[in-house]
C-alpha positions as CSV (number, residue, x, y, z in Angstrom):
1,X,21.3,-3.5,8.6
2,X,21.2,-6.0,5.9
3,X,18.3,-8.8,6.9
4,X,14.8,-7.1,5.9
5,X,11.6,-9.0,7.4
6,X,8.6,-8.6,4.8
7,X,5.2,-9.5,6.1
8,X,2.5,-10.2,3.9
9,X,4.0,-13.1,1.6
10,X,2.2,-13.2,-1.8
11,X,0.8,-10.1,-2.0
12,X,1.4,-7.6,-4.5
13,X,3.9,-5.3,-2.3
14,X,5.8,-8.3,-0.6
15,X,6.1,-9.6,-4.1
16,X,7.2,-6.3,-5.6
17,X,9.6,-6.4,-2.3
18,X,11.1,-9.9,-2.8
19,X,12.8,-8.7,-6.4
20,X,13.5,-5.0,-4.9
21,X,15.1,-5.6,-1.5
22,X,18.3,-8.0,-3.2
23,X,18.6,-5.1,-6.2
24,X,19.9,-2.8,-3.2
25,X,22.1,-5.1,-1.2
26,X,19.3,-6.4,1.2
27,X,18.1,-9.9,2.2
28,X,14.6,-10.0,2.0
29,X,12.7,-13.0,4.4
30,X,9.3,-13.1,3.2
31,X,6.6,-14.4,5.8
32,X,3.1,-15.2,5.2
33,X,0.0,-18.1,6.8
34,X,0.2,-20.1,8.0
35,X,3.3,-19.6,10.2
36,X,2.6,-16.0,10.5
37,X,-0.7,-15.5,11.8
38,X,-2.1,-12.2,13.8
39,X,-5.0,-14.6,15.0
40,X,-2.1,-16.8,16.5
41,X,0.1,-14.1,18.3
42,X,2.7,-16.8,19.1
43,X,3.4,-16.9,15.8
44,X,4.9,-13.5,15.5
45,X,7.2,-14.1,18.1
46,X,8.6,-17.0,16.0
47,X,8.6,-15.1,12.6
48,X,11.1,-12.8,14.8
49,X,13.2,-15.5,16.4
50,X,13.6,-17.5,12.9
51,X,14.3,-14.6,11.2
52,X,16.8,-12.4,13.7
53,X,15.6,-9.7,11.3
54,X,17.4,-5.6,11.0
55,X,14.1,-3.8,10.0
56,X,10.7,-5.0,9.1
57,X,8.2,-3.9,6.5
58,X,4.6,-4.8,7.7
59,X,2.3,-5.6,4.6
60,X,0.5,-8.0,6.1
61,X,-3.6,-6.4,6.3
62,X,-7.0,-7.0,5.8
63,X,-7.6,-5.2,1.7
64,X,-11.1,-6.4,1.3
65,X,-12.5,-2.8,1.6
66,X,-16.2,-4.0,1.1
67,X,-15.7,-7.4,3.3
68,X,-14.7,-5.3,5.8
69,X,-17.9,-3.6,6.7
70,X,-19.3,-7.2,7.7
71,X,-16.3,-8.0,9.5
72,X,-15.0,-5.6,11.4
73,X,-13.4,-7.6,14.2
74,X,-11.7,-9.6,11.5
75,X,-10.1,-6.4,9.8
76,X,-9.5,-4.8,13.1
77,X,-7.1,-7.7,13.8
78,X,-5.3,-7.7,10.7
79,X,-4.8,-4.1,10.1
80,X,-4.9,-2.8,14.2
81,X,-3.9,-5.7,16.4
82,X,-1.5,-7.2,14.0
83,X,0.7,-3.6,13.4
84,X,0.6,-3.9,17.6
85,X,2.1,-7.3,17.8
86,X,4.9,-6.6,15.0
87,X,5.6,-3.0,16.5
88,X,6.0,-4.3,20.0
89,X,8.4,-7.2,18.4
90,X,10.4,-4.4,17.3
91,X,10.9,-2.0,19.8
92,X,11.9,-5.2,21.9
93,X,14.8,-5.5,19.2
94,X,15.1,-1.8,19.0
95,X,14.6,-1.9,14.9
96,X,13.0,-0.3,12.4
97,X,9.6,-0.7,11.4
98,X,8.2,0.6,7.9
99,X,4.2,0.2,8.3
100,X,1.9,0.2,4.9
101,X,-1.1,2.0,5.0
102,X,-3.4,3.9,3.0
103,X,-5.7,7.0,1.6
104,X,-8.5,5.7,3.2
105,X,-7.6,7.1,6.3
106,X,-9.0,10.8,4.7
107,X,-12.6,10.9,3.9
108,X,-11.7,12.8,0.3
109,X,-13.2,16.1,0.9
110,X,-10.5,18.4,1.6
111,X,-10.7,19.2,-2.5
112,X,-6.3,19.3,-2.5
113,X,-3.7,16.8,-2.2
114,X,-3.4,15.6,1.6
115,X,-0.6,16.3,3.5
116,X,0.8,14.2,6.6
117,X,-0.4,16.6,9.0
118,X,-3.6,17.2,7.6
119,X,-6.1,15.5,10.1
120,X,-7.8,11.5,9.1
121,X,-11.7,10.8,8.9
122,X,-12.0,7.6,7.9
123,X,-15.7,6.8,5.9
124,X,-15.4,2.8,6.6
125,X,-14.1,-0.1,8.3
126,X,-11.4,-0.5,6.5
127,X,-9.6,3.0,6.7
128,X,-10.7,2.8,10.6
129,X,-8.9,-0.3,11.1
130,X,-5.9,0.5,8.9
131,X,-5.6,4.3,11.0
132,X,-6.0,2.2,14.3
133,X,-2.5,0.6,13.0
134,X,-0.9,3.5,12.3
135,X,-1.5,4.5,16.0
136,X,-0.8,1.6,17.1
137,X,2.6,1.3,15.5
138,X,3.6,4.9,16.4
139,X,2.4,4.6,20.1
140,X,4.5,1.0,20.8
141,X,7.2,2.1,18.4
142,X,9.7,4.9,18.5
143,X,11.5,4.2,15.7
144,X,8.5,3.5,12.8
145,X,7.6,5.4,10.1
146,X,4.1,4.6,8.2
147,X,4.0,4.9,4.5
148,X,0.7,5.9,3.3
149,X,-0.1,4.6,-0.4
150,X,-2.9,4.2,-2.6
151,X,-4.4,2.2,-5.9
152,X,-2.1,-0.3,-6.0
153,X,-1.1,-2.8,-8.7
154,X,1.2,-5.0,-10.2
155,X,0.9,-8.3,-12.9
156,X,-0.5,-10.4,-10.3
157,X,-3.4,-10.0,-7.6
158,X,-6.6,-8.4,-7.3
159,X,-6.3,-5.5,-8.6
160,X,-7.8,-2.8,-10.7
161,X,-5.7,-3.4,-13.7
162,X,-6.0,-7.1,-13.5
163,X,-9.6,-6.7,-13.2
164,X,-10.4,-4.2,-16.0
165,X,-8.2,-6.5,-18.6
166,X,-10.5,-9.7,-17.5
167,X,-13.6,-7.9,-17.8
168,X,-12.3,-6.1,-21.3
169,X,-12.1,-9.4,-22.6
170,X,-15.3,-10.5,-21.6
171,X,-17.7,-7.5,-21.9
172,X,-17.8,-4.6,-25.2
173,X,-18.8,-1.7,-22.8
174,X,-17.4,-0.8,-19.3
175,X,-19.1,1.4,-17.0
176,X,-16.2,3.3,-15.1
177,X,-16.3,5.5,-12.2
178,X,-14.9,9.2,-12.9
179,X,-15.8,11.2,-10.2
180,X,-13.0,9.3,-7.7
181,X,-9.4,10.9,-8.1
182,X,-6.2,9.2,-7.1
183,X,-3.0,8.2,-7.8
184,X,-2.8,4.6,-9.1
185,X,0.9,3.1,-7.9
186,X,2.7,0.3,-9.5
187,X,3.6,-2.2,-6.5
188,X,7.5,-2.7,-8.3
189,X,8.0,1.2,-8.1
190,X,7.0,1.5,-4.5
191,X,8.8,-1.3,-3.7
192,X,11.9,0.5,-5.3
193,X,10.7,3.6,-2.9
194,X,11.3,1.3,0.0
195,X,14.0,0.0,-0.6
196,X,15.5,3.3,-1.3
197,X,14.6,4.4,1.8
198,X,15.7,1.5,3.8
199,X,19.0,1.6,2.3
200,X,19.0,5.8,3.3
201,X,18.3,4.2,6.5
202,X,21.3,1.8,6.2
203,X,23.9,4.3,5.1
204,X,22.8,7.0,7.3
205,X,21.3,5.3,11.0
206,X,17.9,5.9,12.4
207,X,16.9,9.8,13.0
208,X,14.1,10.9,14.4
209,X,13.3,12.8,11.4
210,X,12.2,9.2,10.0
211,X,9.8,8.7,12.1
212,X,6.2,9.6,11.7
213,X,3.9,9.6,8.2
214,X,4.8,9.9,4.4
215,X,2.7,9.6,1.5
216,X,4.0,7.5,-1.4
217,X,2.1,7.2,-4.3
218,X,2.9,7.0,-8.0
219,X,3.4,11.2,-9.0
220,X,0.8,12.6,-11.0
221,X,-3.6,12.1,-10.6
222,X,-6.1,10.6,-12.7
223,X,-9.8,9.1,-12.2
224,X,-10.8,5.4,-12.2
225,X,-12.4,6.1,-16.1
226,X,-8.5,7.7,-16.9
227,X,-7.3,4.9,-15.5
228,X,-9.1,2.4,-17.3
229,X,-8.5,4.5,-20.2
230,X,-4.2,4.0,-19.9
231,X,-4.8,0.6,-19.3
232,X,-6.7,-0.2,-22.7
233,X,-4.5,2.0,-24.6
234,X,-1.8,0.5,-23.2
235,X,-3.2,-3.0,-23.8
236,X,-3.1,-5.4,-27.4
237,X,-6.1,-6.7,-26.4
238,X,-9.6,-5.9,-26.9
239,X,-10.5,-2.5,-26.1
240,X,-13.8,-2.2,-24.8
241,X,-16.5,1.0,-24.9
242,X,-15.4,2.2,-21.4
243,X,-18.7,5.0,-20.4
244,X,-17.8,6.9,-17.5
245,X,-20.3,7.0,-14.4
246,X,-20.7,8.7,-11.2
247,X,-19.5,7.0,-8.2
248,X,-23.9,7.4,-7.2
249,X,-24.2,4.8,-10.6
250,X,-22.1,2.7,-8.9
251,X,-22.8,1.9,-5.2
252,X,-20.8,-0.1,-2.6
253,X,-21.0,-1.7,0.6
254,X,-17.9,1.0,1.5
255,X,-18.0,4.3,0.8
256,X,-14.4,5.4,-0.8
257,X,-12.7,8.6,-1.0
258,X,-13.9,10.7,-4.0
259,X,-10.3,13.0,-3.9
260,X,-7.7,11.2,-2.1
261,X,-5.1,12.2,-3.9
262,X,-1.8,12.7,-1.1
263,X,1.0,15.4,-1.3
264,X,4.6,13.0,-1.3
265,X,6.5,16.2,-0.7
266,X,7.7,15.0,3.0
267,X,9.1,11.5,1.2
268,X,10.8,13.5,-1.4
269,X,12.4,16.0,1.1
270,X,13.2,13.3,3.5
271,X,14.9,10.7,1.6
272,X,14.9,12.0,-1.8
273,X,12.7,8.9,-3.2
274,X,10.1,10.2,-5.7
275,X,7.9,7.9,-7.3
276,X,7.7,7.7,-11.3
277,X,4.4,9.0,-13.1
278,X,1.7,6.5,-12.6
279,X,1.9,6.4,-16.7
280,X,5.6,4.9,-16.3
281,X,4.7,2.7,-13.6
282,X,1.6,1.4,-16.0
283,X,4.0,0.9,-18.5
284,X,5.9,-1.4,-16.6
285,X,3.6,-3.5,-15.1
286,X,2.3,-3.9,-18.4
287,X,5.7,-5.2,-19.8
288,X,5.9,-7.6,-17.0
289,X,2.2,-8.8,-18.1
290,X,3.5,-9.2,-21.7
């Protein structure tokens, strides 16, 4: 197993994939539009063909979690239809599939860290749609695995990070959520994860233990105000008043998650991958900013 497709081209994952995948022996075939479209299946089959690929790593979705609520076919298609079409491409191959999702899936009230087992209520279009795929991967696909993640950045993208040093620079207060808990997750270190577990995969063969759910996120929990906090102590730029607010101060189209923090026990136990500390991943992406 040595040819990894990466769906998803450009985006902060794939991206994160691109450097990770070589670092461990793999050669990493990054697709993205417009040859690989879910609105034009026929694509997909092509992507496969060209690439004659081992295993696959579907990043490829729909993110915009407040677009999504006003297009809902649009995001089902990405993050439903589009897991469908790649998972039926690889059980035609018979390879591996590693599908991306999400904490959205859980509607944040359970007041612990989630576990795998522990039962998905979706609060929006955008966790629907992204749970949709995970069925859809696991019901056309006997040998994928879905790797559940959450506030992810890196140095380029949309992202949370990118976003508060922009608006830091711009503004001398910041009004910060802090009544949403999570575990933010530097895009290089889960990329590492992966390819950890893909080469685990390699060295070892398919088992059905692999198949199924994980949580990887970076290890530890914080709020979006502790969060924004890190990032400006972290930063040499200007450091703004940041005021934390309720999540009620700050409404959105979606609703998101208050507590969705997730348990990576299973990944650990599994494959022995463990994220670093969201603090060391921070510090990283950071560096690579600098």
């Amino acid at each position: 197993m040595r040819r990894v497709l990466v769906t998803g081209r450009g985006g902060q994952l794939a991206t994160g994939l691109e450097a990770a995948l070589p670092a461990q022996g793999f050669e990493a075939i990054l697709v993205g539009q417009p040859e690989f479209e879910f609105d034009a299946p026929a694509t997909i089959a092509a992507a496969f063909d060209a690439a004659a690929p081992d295993v696959v790593v579907n990043c490829a979705a729909w993110t915009a979690v407040d677009a999504a609520e006003d297009n809902e076919a649009a995001a089902f298609r990405a993050n439903a239809l589009g897991p469908a079409m790649v998972a039926a491409q690889c059980a035609a191959r018979d390879i591996p599939l590693l599908q991306i999702s999400t904490d959205y899936v859980f509607d944040g009230r359970k007041g612990a860290p989630y576990l795998e087992t522990d039962a998905p209520n979706p609060l929006g279009v955008y966790g629907r749609s992204k749970l949709a795929g995970e069925w859809a991967a696991l019901a056309l696909h006997q040998k994928a695995m879905v790797l559940r993640t959450a506030w992810v950045f890196a140095p380029m993208g949309g992202n949370f990070l990118r976003t508060m040093l922009r608006l830091g620079a711009e503004r001398p207060e910041l009004s910060i959520v802090a009544d949403q808990q999570g575990s933010p997750t530097a895009a290089p270190d889960l990329a590492d994860a992966i390819a950890a577990v893909l080469l685990r995969i390699r060295d070892d063969g398919w088992q059905d233990r692999y198949r199924g759910v994980f949580h990887a996120t970076g290890t530890g929990f914080t709020t979006w105000h502790g969060f924004a906090e890190a990032i400006f102590a972290a930063a040499t730029g200007p450091r703004p008043v940041l005021r934390a607010i309720a999540t009620a101060d700050y409404p959105t189209k979606a609703v998101r998650p208050a507590d969705a923090r997730l348990d990576c026990t299973r990944l650990e136990r599994t494959f022995g991958v463990r994220l670093p500390a969201w603090q060391e991943g921070l510090a990283r992406v950071m560096r690579a900013i600098a």
